[in-house]
PDB file of N, CA, C and O in Angstrom:
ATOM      1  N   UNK A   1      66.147 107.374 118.332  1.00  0.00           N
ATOM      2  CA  UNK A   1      67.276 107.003 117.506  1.00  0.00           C
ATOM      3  C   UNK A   1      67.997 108.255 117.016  1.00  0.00           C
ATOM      4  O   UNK A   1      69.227 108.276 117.074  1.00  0.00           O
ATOM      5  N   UNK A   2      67.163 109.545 116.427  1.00  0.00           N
ATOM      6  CA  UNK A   2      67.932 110.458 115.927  1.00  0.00           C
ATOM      7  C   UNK A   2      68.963 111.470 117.113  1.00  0.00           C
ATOM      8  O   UNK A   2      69.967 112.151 116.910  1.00  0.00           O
ATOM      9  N   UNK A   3      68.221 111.198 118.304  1.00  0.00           N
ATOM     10  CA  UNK A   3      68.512 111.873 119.541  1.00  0.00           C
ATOM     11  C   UNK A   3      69.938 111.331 120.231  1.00  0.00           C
ATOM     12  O   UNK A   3      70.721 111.936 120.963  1.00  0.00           O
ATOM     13  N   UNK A   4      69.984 109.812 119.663  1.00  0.00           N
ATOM     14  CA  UNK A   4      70.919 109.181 120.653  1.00  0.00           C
ATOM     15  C   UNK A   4      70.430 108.407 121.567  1.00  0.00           C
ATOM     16  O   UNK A   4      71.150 107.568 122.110  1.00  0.00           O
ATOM     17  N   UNK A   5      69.371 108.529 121.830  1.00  0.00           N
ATOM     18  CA  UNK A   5      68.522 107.518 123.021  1.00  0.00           C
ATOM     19  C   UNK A   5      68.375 106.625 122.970  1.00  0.00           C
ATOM     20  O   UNK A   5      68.348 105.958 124.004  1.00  0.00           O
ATOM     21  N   UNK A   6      68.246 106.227 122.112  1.00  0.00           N
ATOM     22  CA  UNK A   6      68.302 104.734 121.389  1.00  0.00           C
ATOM     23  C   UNK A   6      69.049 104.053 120.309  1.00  0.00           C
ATOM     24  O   UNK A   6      69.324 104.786 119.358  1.00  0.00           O
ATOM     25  N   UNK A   7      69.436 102.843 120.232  1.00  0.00           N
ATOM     26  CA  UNK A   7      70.565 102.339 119.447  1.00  0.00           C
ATOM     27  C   UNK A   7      69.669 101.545 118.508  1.00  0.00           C
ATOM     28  O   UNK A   7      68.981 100.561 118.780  1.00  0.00           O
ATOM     29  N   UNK A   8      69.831 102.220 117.266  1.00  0.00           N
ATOM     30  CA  UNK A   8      68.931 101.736 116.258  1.00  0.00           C
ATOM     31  C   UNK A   8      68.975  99.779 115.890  1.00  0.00           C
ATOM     32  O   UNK A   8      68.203  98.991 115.343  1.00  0.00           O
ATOM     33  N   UNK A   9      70.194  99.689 116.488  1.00  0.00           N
ATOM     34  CA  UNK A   9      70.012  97.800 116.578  1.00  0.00           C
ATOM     35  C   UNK A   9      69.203  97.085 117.331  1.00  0.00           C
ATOM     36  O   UNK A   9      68.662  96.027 117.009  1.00  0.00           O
ATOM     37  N   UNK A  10      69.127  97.564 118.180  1.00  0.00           N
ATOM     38  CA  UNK A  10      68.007  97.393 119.404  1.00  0.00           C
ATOM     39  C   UNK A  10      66.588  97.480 118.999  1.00  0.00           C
ATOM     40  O   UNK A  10      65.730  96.731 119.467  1.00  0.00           O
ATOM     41  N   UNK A  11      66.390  98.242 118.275  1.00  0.00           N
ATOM     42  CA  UNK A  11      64.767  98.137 117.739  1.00  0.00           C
ATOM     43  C   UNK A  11      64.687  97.276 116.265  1.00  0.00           C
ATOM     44  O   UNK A  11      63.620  96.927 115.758  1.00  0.00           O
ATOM     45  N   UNK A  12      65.672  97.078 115.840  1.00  0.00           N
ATOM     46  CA  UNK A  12      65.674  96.338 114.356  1.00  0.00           C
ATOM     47  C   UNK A  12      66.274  94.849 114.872  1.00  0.00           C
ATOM     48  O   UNK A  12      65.988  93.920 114.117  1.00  0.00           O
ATOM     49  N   UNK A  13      66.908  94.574 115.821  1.00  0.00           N
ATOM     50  CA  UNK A  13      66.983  93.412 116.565  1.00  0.00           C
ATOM     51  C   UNK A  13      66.500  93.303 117.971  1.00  0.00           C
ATOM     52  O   UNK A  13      67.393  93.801 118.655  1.00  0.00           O
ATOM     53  N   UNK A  14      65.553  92.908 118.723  1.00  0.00           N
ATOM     54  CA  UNK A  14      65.183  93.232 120.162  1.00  0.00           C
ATOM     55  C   UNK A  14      65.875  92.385 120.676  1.00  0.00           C
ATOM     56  O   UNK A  14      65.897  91.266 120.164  1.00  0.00           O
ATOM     57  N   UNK A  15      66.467  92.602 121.573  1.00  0.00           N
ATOM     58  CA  UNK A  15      67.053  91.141 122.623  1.00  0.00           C
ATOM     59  C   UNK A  15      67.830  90.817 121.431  1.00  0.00           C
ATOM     60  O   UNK A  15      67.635  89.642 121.740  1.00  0.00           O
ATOM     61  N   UNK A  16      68.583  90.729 120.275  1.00  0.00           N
ATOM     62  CA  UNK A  16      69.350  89.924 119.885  1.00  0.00           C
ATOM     63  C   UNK A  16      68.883  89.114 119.101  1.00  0.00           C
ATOM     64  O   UNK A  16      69.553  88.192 118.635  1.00  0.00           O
ATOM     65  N   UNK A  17      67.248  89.391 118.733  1.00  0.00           N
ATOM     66  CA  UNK A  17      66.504  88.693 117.887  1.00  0.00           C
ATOM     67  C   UNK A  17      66.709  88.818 116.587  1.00  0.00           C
ATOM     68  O   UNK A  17      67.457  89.780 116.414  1.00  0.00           O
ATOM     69  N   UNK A  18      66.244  88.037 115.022  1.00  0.00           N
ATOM     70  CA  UNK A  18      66.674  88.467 113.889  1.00  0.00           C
ATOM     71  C   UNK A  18      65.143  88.610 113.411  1.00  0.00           C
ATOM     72  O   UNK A  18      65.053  88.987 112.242  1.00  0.00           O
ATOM     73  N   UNK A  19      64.165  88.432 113.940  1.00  0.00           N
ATOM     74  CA  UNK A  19      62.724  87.711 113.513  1.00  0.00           C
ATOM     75  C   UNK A  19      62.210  89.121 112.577  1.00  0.00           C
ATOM     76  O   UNK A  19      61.910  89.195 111.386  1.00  0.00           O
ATOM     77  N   UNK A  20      62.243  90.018 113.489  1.00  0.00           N
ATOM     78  CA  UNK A  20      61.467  91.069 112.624  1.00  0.00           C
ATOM     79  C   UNK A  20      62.456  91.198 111.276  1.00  0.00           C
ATOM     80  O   UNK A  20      61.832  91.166 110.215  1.00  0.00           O
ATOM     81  N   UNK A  21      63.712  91.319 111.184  1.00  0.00           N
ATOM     82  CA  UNK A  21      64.186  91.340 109.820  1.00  0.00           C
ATOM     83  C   UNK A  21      64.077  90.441 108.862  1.00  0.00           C
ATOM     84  O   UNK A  21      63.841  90.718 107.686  1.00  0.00           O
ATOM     85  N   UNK A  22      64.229  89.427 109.272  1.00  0.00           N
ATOM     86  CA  UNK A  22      63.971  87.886 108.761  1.00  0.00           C
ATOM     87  C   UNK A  22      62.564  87.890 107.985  1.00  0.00           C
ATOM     88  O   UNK A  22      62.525  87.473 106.828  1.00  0.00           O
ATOM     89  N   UNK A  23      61.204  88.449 108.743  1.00  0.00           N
ATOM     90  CA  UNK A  23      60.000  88.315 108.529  1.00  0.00           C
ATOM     91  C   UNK A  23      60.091  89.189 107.223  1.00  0.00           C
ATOM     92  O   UNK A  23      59.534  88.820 106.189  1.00  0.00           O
ATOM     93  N   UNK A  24      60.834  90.394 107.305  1.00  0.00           N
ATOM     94  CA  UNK A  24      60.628  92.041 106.528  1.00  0.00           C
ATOM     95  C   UNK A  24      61.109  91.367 105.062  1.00  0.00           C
ATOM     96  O   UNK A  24      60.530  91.595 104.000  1.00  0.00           O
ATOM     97  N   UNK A  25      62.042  90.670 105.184  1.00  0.00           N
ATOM     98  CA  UNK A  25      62.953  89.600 103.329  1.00  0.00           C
ATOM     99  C   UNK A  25      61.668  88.935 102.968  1.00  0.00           C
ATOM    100  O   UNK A  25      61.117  89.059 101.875  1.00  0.00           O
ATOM    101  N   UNK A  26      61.166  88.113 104.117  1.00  0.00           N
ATOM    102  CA  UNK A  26      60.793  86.992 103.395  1.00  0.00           C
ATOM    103  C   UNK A  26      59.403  87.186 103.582  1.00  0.00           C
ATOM    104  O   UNK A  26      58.760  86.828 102.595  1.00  0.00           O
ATOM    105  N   UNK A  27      58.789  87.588 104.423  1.00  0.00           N
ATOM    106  CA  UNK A  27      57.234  87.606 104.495  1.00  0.00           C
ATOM    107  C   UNK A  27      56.860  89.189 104.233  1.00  0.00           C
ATOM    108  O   UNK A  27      55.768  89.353 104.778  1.00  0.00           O
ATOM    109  N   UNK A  28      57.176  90.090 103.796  1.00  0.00           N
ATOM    110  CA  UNK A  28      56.858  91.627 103.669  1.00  0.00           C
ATOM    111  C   UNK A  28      57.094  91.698 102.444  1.00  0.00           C
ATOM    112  O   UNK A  28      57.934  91.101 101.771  1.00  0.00           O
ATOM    113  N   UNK A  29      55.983  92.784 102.036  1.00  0.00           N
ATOM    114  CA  UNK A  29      55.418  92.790 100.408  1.00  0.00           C
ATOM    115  C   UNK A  29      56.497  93.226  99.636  1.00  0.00           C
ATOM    116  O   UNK A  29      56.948  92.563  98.703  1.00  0.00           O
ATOM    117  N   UNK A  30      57.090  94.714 100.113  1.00  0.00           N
ATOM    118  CA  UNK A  30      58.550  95.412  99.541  1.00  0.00           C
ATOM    119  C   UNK A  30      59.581  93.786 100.026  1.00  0.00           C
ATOM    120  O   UNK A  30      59.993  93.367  98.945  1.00  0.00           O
ATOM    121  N   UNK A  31      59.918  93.145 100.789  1.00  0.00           N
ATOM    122  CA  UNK A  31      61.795  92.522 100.507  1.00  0.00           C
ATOM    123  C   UNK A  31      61.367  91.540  99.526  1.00  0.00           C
ATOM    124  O   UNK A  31      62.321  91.095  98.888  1.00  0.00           O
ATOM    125  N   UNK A  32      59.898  90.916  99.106  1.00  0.00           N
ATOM    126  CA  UNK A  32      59.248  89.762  98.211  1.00  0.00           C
ATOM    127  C   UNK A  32      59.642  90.577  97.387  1.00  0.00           C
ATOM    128  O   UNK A  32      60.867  90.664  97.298  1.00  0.00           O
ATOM    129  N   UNK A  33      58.988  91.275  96.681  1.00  0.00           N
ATOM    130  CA  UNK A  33      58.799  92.256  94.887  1.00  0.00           C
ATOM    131  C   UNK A  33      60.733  92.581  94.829  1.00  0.00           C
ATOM    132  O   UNK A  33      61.287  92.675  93.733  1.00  0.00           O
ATOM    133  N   UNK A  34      61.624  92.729  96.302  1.00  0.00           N
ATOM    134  CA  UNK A  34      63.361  93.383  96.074  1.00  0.00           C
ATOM    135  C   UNK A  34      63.620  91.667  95.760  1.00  0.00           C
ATOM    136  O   UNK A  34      64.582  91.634  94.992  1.00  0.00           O
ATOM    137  N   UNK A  35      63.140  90.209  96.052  1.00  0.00           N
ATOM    138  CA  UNK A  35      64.015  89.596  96.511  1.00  0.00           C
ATOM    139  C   UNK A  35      63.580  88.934  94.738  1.00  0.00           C
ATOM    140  O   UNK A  35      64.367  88.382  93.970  1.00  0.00           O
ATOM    141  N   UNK A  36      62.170  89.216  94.508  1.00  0.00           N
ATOM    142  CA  UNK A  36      61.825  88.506  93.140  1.00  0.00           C
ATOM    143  C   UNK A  36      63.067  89.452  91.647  1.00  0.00           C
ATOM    144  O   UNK A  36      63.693  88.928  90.726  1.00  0.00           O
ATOM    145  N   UNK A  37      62.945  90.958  92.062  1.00  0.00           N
ATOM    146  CA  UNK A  37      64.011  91.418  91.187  1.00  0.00           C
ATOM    147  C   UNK A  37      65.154  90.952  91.068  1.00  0.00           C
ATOM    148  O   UNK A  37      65.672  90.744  89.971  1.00  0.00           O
ATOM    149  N   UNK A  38      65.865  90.658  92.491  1.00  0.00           N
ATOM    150  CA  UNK A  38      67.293  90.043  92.606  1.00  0.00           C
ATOM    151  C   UNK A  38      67.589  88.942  91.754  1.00  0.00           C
ATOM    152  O   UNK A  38      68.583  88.829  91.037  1.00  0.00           O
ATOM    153  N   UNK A  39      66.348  87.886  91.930  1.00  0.00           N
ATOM    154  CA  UNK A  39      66.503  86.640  91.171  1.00  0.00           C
ATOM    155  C   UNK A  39      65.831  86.969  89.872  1.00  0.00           C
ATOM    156  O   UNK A  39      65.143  85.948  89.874  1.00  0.00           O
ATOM    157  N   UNK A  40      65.527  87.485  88.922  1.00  0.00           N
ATOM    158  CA  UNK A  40      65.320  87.727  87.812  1.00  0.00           C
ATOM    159  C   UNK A  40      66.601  88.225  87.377  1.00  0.00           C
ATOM    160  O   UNK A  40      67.175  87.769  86.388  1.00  0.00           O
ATOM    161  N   UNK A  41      67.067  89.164  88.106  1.00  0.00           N
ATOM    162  CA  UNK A  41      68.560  89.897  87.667  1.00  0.00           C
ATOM    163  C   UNK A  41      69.572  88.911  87.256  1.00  0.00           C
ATOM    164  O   UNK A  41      70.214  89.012  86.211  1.00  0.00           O
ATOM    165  N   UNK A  42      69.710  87.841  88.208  1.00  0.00           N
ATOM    166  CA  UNK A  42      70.600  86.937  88.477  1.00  0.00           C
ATOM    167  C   UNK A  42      70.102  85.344  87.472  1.00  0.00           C
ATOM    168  O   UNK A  42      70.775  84.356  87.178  1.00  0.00           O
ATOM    169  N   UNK A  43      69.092  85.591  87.264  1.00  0.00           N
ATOM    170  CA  UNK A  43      69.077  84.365  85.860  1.00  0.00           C
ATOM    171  C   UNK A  43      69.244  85.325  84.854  1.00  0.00           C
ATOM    172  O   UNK A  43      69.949  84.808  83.987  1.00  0.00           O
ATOM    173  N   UNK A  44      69.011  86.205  84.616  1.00  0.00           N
ATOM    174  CA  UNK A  44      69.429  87.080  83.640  1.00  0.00           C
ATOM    175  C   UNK A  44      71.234  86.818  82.980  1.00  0.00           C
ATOM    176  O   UNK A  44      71.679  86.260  81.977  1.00  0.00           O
ATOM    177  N   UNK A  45      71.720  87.377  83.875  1.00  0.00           N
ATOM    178  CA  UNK A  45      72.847  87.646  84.163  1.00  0.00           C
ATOM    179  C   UNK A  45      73.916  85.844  84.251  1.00  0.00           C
ATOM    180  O   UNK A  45      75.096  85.771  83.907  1.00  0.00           O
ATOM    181  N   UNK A  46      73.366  85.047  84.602  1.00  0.00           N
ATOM    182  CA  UNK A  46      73.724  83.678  84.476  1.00  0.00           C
ATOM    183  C   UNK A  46      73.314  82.956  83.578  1.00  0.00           C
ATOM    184  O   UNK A  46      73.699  81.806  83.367  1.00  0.00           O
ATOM    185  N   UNK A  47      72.438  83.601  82.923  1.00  0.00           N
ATOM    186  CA  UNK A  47      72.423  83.031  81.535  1.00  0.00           C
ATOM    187  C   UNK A  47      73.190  83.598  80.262  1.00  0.00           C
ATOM    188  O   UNK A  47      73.692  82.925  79.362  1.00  0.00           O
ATOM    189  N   UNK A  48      73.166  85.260  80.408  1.00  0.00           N
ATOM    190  CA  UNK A  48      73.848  85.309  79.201  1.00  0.00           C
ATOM    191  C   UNK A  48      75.363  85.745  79.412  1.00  0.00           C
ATOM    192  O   UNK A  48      76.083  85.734  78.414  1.00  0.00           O
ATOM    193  N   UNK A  49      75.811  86.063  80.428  1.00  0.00           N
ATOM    194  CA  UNK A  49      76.833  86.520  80.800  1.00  0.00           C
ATOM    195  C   UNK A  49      78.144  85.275  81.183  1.00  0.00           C
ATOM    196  O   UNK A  49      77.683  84.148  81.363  1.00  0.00           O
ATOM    197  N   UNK A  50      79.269  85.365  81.280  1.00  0.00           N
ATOM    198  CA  UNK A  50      80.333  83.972  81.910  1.00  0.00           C
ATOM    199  C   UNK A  50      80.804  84.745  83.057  1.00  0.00           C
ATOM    200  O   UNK A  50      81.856  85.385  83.048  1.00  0.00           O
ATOM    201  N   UNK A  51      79.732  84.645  84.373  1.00  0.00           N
ATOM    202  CA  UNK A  51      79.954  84.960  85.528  1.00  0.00           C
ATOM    203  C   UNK A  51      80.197  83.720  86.061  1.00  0.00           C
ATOM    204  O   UNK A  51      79.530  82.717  85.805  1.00  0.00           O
ATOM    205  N   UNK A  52      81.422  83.786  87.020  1.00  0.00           N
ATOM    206  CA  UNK A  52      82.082  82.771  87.486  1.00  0.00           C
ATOM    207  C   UNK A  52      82.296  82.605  88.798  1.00  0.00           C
ATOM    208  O   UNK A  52      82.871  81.608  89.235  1.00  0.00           O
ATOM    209  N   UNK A  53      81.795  83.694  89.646  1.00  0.00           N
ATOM    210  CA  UNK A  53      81.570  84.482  91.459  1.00  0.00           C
ATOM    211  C   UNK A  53      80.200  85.700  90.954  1.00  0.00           C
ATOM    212  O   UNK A  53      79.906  86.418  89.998  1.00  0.00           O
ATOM    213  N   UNK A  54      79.511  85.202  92.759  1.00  0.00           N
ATOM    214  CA  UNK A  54      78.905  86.061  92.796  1.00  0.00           C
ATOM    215  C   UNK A  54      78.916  86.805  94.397  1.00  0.00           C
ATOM    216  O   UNK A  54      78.672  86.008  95.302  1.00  0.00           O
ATOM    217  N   UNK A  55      79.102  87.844  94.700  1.00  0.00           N
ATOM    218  CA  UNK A  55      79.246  88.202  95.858  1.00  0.00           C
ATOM    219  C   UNK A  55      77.969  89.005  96.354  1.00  0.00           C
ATOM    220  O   UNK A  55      77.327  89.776  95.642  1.00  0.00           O
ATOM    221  N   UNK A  56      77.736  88.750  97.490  1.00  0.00           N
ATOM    222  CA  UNK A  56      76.133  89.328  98.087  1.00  0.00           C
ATOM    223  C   UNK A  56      76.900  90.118  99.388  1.00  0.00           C
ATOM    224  O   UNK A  56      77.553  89.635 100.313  1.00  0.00           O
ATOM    225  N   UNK A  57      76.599  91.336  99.120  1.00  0.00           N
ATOM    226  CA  UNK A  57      77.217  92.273 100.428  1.00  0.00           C
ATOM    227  C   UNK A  57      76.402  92.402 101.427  1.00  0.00           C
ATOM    228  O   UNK A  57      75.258  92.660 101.056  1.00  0.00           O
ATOM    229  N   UNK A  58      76.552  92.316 102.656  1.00  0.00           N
ATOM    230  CA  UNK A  58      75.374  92.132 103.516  1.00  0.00           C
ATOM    231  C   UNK A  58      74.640  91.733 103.276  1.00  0.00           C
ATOM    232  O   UNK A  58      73.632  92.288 102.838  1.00  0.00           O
ATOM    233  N   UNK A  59      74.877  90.081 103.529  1.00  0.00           N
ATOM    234  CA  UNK A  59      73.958  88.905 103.356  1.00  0.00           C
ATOM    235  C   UNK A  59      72.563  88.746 104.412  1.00  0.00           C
ATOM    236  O   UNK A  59      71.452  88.294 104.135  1.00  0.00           O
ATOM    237  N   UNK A  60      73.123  89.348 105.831  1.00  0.00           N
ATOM    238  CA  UNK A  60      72.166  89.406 106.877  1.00  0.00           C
ATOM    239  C   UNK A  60      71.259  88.035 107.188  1.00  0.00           C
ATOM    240  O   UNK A  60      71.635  86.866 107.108  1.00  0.00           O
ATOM    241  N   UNK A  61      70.401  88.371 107.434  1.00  0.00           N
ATOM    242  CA  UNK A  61      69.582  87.409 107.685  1.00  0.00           C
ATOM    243  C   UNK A  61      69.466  85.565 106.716  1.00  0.00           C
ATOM    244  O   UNK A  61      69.141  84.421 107.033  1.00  0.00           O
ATOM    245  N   UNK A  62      69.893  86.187 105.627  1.00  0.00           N
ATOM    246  CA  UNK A  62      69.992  85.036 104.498  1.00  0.00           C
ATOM    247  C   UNK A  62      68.410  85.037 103.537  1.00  0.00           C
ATOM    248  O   UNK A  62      68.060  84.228 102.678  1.00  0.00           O
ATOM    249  N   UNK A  63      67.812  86.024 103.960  1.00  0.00           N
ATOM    250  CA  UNK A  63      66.450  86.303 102.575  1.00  0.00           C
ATOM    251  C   UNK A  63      66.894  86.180 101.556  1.00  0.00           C
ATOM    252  O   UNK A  63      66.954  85.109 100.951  1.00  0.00           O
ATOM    253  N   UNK A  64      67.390  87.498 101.066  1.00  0.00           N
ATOM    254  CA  UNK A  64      67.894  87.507  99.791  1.00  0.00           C
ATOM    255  C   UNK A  64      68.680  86.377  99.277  1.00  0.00           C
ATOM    256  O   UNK A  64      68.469  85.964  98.137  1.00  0.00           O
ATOM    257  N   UNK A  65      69.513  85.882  99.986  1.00  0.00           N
ATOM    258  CA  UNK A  65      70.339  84.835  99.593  1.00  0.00           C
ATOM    259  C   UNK A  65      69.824  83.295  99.770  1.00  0.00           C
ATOM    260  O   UNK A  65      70.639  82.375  99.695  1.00  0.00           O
ATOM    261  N   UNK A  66      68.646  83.089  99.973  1.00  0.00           N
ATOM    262  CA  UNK A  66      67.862  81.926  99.750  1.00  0.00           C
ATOM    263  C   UNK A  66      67.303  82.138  97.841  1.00  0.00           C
ATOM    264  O   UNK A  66      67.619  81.545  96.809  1.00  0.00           O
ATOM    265  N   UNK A  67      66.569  83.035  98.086  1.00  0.00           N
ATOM    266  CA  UNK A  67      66.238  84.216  96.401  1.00  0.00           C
ATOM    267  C   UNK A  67      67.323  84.125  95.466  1.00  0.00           C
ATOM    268  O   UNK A  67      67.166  83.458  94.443  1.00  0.00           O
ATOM    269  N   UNK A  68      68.144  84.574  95.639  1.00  0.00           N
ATOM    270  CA  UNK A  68      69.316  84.182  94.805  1.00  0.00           C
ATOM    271  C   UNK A  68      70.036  83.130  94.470  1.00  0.00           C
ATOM    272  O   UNK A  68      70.728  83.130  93.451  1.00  0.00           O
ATOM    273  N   UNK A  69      69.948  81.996  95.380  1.00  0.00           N
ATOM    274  CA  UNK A  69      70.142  80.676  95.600  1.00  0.00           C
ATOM    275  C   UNK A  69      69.589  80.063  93.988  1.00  0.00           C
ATOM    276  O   UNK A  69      70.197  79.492  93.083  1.00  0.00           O
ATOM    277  N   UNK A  70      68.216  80.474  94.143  1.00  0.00           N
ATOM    278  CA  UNK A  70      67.491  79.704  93.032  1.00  0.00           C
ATOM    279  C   UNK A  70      68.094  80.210  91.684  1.00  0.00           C
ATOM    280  O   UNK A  70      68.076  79.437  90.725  1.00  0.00           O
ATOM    281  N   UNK A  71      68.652  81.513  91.543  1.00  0.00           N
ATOM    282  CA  UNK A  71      68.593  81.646  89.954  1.00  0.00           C
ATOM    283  C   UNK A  71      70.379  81.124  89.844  1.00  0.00           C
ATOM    284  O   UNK A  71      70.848  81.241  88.712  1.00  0.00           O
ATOM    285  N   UNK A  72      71.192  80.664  90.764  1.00  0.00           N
ATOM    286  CA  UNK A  72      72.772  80.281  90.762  1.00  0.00           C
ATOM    287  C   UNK A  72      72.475  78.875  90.687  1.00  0.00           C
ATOM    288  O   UNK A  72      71.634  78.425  91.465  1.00  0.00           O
ATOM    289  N   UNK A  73      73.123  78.020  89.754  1.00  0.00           N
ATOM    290  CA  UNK A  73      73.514  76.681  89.698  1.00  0.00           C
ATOM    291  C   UNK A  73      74.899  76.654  90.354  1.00  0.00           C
ATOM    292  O   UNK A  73      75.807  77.228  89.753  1.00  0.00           O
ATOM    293  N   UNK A  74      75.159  76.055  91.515  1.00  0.00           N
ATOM    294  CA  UNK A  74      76.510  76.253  92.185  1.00  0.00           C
ATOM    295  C   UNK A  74      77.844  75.215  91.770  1.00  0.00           C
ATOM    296  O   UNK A  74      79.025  75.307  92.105  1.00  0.00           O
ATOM    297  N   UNK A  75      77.189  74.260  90.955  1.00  0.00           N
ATOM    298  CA  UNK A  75      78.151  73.369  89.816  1.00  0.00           C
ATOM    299  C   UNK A  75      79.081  74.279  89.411  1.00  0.00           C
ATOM    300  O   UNK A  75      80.280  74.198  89.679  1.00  0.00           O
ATOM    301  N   UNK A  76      78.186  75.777  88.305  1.00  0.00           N
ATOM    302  CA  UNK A  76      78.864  76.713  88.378  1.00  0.00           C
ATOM    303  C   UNK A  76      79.149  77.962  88.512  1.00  0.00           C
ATOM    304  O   UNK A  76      79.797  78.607  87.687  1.00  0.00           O
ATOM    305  N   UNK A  77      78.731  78.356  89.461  1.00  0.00           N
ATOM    306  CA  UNK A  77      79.203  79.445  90.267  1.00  0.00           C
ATOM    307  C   UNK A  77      79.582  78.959  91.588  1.00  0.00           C
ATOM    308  O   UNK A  77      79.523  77.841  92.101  1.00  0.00           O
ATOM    309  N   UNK A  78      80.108  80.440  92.131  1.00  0.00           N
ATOM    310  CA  UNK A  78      80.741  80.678  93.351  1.00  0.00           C
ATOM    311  C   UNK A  78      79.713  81.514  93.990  1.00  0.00           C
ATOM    312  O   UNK A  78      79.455  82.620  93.513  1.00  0.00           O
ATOM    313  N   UNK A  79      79.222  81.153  94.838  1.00  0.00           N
ATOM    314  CA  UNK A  79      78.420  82.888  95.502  1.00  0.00           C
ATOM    315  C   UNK A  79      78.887  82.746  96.982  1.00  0.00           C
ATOM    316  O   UNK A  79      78.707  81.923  97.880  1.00  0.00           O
ATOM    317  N   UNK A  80      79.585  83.945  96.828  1.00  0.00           N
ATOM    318  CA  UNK A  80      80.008  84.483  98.536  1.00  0.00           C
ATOM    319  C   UNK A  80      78.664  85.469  98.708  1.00  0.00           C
ATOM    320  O   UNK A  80      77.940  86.095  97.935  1.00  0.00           O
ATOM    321  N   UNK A  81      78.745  85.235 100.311  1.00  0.00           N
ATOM    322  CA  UNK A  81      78.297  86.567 101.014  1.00  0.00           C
ATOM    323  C   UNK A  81      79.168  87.136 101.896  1.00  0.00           C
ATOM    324  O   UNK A  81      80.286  86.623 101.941  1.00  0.00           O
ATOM    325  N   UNK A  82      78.941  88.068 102.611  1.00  0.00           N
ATOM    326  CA  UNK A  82      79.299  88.799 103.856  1.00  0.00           C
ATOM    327  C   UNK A  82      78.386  89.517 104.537  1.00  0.00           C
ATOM    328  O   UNK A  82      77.182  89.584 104.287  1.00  0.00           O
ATOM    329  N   UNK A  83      79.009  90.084 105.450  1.00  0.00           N
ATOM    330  CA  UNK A  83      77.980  90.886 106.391  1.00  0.00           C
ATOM    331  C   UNK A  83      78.845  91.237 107.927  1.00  0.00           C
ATOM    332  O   UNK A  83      79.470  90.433 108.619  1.00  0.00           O
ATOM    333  N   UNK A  84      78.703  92.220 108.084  1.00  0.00           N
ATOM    334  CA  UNK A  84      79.339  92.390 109.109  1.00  0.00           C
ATOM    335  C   UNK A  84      79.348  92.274 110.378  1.00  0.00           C
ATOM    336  O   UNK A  84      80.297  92.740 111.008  1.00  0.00           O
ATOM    337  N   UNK A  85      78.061  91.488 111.173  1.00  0.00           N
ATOM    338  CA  UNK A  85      77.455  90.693 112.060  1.00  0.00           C
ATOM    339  C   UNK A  85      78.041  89.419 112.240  1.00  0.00           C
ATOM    340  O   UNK A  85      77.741  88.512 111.464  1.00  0.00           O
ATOM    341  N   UNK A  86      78.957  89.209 113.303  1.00  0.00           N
ATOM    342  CA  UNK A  86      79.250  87.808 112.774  1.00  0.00           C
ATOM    343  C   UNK A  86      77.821  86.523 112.995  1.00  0.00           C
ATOM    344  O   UNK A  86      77.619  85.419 112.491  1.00  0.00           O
ATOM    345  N   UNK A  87      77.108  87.317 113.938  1.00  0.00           N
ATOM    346  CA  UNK A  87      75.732  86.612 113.890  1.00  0.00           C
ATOM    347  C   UNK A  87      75.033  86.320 112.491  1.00  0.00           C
ATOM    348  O   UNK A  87      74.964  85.185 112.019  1.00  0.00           O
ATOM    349  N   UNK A  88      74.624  87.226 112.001  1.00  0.00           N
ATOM    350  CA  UNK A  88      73.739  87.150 110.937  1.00  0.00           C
ATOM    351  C   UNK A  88      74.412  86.616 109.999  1.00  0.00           C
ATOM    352  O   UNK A  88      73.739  86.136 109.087  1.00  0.00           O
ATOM    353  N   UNK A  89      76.168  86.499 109.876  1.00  0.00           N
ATOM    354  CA  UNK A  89      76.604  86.006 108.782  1.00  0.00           C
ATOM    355  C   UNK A  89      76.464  84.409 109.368  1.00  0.00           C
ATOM    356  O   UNK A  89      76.326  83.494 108.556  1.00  0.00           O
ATOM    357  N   UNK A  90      76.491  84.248 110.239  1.00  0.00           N
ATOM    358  CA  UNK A  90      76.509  82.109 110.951  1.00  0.00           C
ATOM    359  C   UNK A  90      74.459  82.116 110.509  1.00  0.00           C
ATOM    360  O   UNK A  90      73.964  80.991 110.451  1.00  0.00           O
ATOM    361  N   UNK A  91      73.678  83.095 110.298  1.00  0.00           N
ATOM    362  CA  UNK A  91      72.715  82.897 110.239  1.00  0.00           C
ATOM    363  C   UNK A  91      72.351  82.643 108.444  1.00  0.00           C
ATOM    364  O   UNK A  91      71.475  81.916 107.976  1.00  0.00           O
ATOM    365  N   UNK A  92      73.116  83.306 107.872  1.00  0.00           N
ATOM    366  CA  UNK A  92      73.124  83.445 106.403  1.00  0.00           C
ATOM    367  C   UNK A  92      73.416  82.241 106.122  1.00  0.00           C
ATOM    368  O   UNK A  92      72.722  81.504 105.421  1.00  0.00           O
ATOM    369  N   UNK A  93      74.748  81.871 106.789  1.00  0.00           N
ATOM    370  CA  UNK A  93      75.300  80.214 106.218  1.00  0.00           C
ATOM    371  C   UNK A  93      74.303  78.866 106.263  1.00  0.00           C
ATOM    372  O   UNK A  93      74.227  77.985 105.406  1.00  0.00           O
ATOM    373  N   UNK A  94      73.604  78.966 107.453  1.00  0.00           N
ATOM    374  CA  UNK A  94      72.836  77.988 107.603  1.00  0.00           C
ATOM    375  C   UNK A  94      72.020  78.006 106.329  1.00  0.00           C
ATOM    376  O   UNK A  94      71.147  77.158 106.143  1.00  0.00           O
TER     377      UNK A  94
END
């Protein structure tokens, strides 16, 4: 990868796969302990704050944004994502 020999998407997606990233959010010890902060942040923040949108920048795979799901009541809020994959963003939506 640092050489050029390899295209660092290719080993973080094989074939076009999302599995190993997918697994790294949701089943790996570090994206659990990032995805449990996110949603603590975010009931935090929706409880005492009058946030009215929430935007998730590189949504990717949709880990985090399952995690975050739980601390947003969408009655009222807005939560966008993005991502610049148009794959991973049709993967986020689902």
């Amino acid at each position: 990868v640092f050489r050029g020999d390899k295209d660092p998407l290719e080993l973080i997606f094989p074939e076009g796969q999302d599995y190993l990233v997918e697994a790294m959010y949701t089943e790996g010890r570090v994206g659990q302990c990032l995805n449990k902060g996110v949603l603590s942040v975010l009931q935090t923040l929706c409880s005492q704050c009058s946030l009215t949108s929430i935007l998730e920048i590189g949504a990717g795979t949709g880990g985090t944004t399952r995690c975050a799901l739980e601390a947003v009541n969408l009655e009222h809020f807005r939560y966008v994502f993005s991502d610049i994959s148009g794959t991973l963003l049709a993967k986020s939506r689902e």
